[in-house]
C-alpha positions in Angstrom: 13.8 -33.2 7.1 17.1 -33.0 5.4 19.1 -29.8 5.4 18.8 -28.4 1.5 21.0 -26.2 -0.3 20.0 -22.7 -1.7 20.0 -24.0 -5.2 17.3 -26.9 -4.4 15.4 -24.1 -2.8 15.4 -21.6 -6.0 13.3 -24.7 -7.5 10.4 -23.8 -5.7 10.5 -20.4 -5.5 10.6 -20.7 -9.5 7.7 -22.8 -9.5 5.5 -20.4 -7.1 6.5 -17.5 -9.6 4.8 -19.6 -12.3 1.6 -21.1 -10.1 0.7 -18.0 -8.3 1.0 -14.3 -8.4 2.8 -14.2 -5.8 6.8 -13.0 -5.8 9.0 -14.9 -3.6 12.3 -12.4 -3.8 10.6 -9.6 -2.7 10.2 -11.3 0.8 12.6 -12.3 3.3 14.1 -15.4 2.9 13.7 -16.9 6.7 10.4 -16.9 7.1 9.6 -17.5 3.6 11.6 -20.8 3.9 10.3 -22.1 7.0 6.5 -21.4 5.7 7.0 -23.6 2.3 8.7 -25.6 4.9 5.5 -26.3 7.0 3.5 -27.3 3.9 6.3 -29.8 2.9 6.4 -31.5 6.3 2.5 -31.2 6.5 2.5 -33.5 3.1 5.4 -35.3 4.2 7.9 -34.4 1.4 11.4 -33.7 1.9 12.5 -32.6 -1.7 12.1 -29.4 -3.0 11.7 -30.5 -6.9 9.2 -33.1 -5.4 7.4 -30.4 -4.0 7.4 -28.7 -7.1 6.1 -31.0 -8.9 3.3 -31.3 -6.9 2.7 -27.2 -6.9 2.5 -27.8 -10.7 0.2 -30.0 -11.2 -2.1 -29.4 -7.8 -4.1 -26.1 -7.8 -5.6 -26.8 -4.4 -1.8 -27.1 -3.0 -1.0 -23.9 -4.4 -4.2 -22.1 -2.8 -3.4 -24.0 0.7 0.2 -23.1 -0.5 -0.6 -19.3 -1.2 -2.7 -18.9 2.4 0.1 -19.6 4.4 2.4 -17.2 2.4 -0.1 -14.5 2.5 -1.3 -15.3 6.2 -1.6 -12.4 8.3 -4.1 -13.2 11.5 -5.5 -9.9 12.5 -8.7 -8.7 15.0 -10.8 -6.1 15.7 -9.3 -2.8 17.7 -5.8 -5.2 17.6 -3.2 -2.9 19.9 -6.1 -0.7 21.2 -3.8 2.4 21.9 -3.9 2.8 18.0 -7.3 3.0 17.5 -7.5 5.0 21.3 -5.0 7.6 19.2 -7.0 7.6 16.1 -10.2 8.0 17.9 -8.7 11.1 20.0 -6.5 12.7 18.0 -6.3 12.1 14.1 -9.5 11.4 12.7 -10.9 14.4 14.9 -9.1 16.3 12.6 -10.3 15.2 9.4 -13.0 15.6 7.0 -14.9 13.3 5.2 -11.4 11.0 5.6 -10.5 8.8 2.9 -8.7 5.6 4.5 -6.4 2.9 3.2 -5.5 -0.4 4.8 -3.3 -2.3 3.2 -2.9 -6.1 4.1 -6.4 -6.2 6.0 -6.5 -9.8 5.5 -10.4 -10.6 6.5 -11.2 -6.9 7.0 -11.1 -6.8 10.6 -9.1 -3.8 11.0 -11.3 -2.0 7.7 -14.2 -2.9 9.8 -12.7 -1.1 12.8 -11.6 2.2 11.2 -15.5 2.0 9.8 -17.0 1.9 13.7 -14.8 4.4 14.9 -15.8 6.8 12.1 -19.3 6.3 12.7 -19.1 6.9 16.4 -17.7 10.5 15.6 -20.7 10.7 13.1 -18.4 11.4 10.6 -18.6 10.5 7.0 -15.2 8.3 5.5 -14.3 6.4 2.1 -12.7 3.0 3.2 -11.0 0.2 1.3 -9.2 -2.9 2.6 -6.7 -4.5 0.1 -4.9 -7.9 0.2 -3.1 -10.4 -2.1 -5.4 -13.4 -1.0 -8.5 -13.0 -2.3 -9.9 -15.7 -0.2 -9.4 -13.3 2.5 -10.6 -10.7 0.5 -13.9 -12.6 -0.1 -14.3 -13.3 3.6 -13.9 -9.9 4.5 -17.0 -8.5 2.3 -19.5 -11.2 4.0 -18.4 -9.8 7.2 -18.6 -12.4 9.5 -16.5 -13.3 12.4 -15.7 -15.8 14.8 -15.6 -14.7 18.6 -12.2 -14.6 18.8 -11.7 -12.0 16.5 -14.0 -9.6 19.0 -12.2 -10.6 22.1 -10.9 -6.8 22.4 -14.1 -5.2 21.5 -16.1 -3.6 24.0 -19.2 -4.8 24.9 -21.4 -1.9 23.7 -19.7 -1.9 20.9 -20.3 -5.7 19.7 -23.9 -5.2 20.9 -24.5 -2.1 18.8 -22.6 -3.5 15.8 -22.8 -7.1 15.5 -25.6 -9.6 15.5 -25.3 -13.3 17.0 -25.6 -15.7 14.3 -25.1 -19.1 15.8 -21.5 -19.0 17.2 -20.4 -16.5 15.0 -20.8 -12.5 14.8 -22.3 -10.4 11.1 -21.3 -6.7 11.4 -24.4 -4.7 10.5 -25.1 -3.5 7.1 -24.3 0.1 7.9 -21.1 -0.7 8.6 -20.2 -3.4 6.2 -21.5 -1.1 3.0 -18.9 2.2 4.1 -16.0 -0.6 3.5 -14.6 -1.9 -0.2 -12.4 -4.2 -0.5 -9.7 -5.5 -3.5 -7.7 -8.3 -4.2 -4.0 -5.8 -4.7 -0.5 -6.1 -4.8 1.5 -3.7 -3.0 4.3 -4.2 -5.9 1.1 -2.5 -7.7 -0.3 -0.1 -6.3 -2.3 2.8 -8.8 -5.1 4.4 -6.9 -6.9 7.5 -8.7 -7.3 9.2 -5.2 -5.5 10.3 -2.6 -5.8 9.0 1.2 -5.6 11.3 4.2 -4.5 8.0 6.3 -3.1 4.9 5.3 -2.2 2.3 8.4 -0.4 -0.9 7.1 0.7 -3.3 10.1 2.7 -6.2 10.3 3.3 -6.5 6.5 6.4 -5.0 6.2 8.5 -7.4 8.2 8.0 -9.7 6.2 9.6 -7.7 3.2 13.1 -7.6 2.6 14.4 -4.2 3.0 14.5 -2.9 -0.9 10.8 -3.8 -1.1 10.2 -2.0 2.1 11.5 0.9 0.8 9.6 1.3 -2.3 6.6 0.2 -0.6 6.9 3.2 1.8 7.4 5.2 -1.0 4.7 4.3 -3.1 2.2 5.3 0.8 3.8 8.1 0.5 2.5 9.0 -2.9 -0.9 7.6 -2.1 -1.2 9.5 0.7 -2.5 13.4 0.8 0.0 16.3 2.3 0.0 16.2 5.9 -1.9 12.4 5.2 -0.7 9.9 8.1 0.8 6.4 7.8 0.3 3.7 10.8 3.0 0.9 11.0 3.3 -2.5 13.5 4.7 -2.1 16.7 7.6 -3.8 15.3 7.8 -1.8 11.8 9.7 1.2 11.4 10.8 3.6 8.2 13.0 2.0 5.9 15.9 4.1 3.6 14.9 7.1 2.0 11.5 6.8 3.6 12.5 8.6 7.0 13.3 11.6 4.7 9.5 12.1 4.0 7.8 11.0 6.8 7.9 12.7 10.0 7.2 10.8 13.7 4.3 11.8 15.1 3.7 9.2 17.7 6.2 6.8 17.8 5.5 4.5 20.5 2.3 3.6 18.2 4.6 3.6 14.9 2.2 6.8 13.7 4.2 8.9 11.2 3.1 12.0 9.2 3.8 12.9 5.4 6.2 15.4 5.1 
């Protein structure tokens, strides 16, 4: 593919503003590039206003276009010293927790906060947000392949999944204590208040101004003494690590201030 300048590439990035509600500048531009990228080469076009074009006038592009913005491949218990500190320590100390997680793509990580609260026997309010809602839709019928259970153990998939074929259905009891939205974090407006909120691998893909008022607005979501979970790779952003105090930072746990 030929090299093409900025200006070419503020063409499309215009057009997905118009196509999709989706907001190119508030993600960084490297990856952001070499994802619209991928779709180009995928349809064999080299030309940004070609591309376009296309995005115009083809809604199916834009949805194929929109998954692999929005993609964010995720799996039950993913980085199982999380979920081993959450199991332990933090939700121990909660009652009736109301839970947040933001970006939960296909719900696997929703789904896992839900098992681990009903292992403690311990009542919780869940919802899993996204900006795709194809994801979103996937999510609520709760099915998986086996890949996405390949760091579950074994009593666990056999006391909360059911074979269907190749694929796995959670069982009702768990799928029913999760909601899930279609939601933007540039707009966020929640009537209550969490007492955890645990976001991963969403941020890096912000630029640094949207990280920031994206903390922020966790912070306000989230009760006094309410936690926030990060990536492994994620950390506080600006005026964020003024209001947010470690509490295991190894796991990228933090506590509101």
């Amino acid at each position: 593919m030929k090299k093409i300048e900025e200006p070419d590439f503020g063409i499309v990035t215009d057009t997905i503003k118009k196509v999709m509600d989706f907001e190119p500048e508030h993600y960084k531009l490297k990856p952001l590039r070499r994802r619209i990228k991928a779709r180009m080469r995928r349809l064999g076009i080299d030309d940004y206003q070609e591309y376009s074009i296309l995005l115009m006038k083809d809604k199916e592009e834009v949805e194929r276009l929109k998954r692999v913005l929005t993609i964010n491949l995720t799996r039950f218990f993913r980085n199982r010293e999380v979920f081993r500190v959450l199991e332990k320590e933090i939700l121990p100390t909660l009652t009736n927790p109301s839970i947040w997680s933001a970006g939960c793509a296909d719900g696997a990580e929703a789904y896992s906060l839900s098992i681990l609260c009903h292992k403690l026997n311990m009542d919780c309010s869940i919802i899993g947000t996204d900006i795709d809602s194809e994801v979103i839709e996937k999510a609520k019928n709760g099915i998986y392949k086996k890949i996405s259970l390949i760091e579950i153990d074994p009593e666990i998939k056999k006391r909360y999944f059911i074979r269907e074929g190749l694929d796995y259905r959670l069982i009702n009891e768990i799928r029913s204590s999760v909601k899930f939205e279609n939601l933007d974090l540039k707009s966020i407006a929640f009537k209550m208040a969490f007492d955890l909120t645990i976001c991963r691998n969403v941020l890096i893909y912000l630029n640094k101004a949207f990280q920031e008022q994206t903390l922020l607005r966790f912070y306000e979501a989230l009760k006094p003494g309410g936690y926030l979970i990060l990536g492994k790779i994620e950390s506080l952003a600006g005026s964020a690590k003024e209001v947010f105090k470690p509490y295991d930072i190894r796991n990228r746990i933090y506590a509101k201030n």
